[in-house]
TORLOGU-906043 format. One record per atom (N, C-alpha, C): residue in three letters; x, y, z. Coordinates in steps of 0.05 Angstrom, whole numbers, padded with zeros to 5 digits, always signed. Example, Ala and Ser with C-alpha at 12.3 -4.5 7.8 and 13.67 -1.06 7.14 Angstrom:
2
ALA+00264-00114+00156ALA+00246-00090+00156ALA+00264-00066+00156SER+00257-00045+00142SER+00273-00021+00143SER+00258+00001+00157
***
This chain:
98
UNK+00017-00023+00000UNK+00000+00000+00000UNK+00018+00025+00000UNK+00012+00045-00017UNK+00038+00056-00020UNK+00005+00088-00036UNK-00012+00103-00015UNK-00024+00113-00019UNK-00025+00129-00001UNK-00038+00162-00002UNK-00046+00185+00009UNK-00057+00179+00033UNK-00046+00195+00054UNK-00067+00184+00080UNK-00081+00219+00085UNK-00104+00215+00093UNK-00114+00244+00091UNK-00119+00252+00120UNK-00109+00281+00129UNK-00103+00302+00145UNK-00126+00287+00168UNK-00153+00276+00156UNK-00173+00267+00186UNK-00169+00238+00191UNK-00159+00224+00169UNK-00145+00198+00184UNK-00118+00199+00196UNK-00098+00212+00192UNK-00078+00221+00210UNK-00084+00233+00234UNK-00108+00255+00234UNK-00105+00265+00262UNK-00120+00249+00276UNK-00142+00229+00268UNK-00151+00204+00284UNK-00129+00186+00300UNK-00105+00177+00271UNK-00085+00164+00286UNK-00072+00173+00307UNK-00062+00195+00300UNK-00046+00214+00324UNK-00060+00215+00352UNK-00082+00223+00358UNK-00101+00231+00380UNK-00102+00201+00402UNK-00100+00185+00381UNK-00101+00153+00394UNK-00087+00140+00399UNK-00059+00165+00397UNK-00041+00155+00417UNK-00019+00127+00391UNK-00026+00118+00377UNK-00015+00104+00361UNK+00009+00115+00361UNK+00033+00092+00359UNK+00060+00104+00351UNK+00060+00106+00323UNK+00069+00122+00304UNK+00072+00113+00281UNK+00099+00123+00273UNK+00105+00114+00247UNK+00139+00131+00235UNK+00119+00145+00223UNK+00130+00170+00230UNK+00117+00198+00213UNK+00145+00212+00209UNK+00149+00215+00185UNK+00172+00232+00178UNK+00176+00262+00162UNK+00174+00292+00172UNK+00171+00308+00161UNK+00196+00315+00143UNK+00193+00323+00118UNK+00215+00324+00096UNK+00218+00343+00088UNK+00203+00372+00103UNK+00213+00397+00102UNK+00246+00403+00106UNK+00264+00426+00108UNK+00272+00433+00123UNK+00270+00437+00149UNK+00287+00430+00163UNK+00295+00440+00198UNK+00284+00459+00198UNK+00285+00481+00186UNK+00272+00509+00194UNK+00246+00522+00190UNK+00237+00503+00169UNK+00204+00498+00172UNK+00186+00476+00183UNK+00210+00462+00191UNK+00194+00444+00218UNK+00202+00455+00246UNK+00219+00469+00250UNK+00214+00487+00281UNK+00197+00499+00283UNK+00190+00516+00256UNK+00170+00534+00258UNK+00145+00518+00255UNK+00130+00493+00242UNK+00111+00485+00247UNK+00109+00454+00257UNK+00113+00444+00281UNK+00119+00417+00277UNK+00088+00400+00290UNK+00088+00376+00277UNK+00059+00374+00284UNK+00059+00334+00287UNK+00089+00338+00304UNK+00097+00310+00315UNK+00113+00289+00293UNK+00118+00302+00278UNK+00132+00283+00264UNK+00166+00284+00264UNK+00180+00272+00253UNK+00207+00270+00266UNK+00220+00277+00235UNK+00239+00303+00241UNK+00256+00313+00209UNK+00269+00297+00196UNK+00274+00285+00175UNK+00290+00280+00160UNK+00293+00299+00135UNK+00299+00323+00133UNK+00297+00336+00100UNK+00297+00319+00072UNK+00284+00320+00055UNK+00276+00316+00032UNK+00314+00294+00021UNK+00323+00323+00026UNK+00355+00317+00011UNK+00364+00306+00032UNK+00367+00298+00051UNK+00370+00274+00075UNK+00377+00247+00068UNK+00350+00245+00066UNK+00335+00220+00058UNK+00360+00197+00048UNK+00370+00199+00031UNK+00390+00173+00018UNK+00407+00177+00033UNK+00422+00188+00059UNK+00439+00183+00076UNK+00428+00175+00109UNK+00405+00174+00101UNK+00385+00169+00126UNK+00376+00146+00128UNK+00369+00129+00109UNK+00355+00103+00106UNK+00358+00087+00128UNK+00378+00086+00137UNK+00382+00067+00166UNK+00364+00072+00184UNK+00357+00093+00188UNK+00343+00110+00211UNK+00312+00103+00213UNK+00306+00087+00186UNK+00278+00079+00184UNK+00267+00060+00188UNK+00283+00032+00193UNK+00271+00018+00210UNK+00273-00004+00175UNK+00250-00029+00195UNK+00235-00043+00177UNK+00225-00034+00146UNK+00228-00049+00130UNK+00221-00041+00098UNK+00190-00041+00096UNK+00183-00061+00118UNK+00148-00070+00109UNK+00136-00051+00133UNK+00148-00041+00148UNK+00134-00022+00164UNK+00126+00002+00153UNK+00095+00008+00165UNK+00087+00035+00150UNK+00100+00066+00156UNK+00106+00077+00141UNK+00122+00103+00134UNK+00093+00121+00128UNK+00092+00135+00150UNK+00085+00159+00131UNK+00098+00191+00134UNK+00101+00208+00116UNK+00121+00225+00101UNK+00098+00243+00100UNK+00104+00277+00108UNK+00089+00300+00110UNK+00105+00323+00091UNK+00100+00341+00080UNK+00116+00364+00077UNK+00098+00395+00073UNK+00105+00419+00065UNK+00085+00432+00066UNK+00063+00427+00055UNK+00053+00423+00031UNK+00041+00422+00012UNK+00032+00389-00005UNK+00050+00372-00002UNK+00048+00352-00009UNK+00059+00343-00031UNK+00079+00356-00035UNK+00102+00353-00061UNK+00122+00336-00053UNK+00132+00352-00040UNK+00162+00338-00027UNK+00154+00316-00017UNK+00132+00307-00011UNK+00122+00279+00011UNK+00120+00261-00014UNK+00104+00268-00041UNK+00104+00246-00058UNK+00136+00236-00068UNK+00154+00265-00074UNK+00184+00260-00085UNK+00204+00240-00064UNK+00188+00234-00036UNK+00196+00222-00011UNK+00186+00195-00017UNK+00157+00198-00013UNK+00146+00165-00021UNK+00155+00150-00048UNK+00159+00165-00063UNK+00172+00155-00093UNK+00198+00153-00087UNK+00224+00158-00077UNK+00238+00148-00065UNK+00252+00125-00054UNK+00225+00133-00031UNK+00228+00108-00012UNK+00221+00082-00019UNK+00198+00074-00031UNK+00185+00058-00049UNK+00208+00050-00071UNK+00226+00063-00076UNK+00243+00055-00103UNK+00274+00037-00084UNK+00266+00045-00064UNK+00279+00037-00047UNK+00279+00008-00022UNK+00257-00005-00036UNK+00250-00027-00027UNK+00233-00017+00000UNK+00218+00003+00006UNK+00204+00005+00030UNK+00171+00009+00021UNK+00161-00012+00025UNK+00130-00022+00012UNK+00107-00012+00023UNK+00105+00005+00052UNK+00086+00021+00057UNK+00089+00049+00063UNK+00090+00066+00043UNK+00102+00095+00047UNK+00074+00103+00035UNK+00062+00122+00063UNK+00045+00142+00055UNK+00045+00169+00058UNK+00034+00187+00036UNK+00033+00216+00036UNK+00020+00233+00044UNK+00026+00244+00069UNK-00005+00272+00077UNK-00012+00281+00057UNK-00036+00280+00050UNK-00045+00289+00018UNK-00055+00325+00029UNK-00043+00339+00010UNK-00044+00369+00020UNK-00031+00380+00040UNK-00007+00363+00048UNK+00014+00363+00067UNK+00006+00372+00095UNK+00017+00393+00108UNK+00013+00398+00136UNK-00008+00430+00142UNK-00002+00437+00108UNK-00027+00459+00105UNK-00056+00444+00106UNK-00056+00418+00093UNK-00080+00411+00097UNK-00091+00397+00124UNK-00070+00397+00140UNK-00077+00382+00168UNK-00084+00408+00182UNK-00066+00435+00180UNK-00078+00455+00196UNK-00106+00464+00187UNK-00122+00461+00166UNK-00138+00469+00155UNK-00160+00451+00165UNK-00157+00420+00180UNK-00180+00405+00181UNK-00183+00401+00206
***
């Protein structure tokens, strides 16, 4: 499964306490300024980071402003042998908005 998770099923997950890998792929400096529990890896990170993610079949999901950088993340990661990578669809603008 390798599909969009949307801003009211995320903040369902979150609220309930669920651990999940949530990985924001902004910049450091737009995740100080908005962080909404997820743990930084930057975009351009990412291929020197891979270790840091655990299990291949464990679910990933990947946030960024807008939801660009999160698909160029899940397309990535996915090319990268990691089989459940999902995307905040409308990124973290669309989580503040719902």
């Amino acid at each position: 499964m390798s599909e969009d998770i949307t801003a009211v099923e995320l903040k369902k997950r979150l609220s309930s306490g669920e651990a999940l890998q949530f990985i924001d792929v902004r910049e450091e400096w737009e995740h100080e300024e908005v962080n909404i529990g997820a743990r930084c890896i930057p975009l351009h990170s990412l291929p020197t980071r891979l270790g840091e993610l655990g299990a291949r079949s464990q679910e990933i999901i990947v946030h960024c402003k807008s939801g660009a950088r999160g698909k160029q993340a899940r397309k990535y990661l996915t090319s990268h042998g990691f089989e459940n990578v999902r995307n905040l669809a409308g990124g973290i603008e669309a989580f503040l908005k719902s």
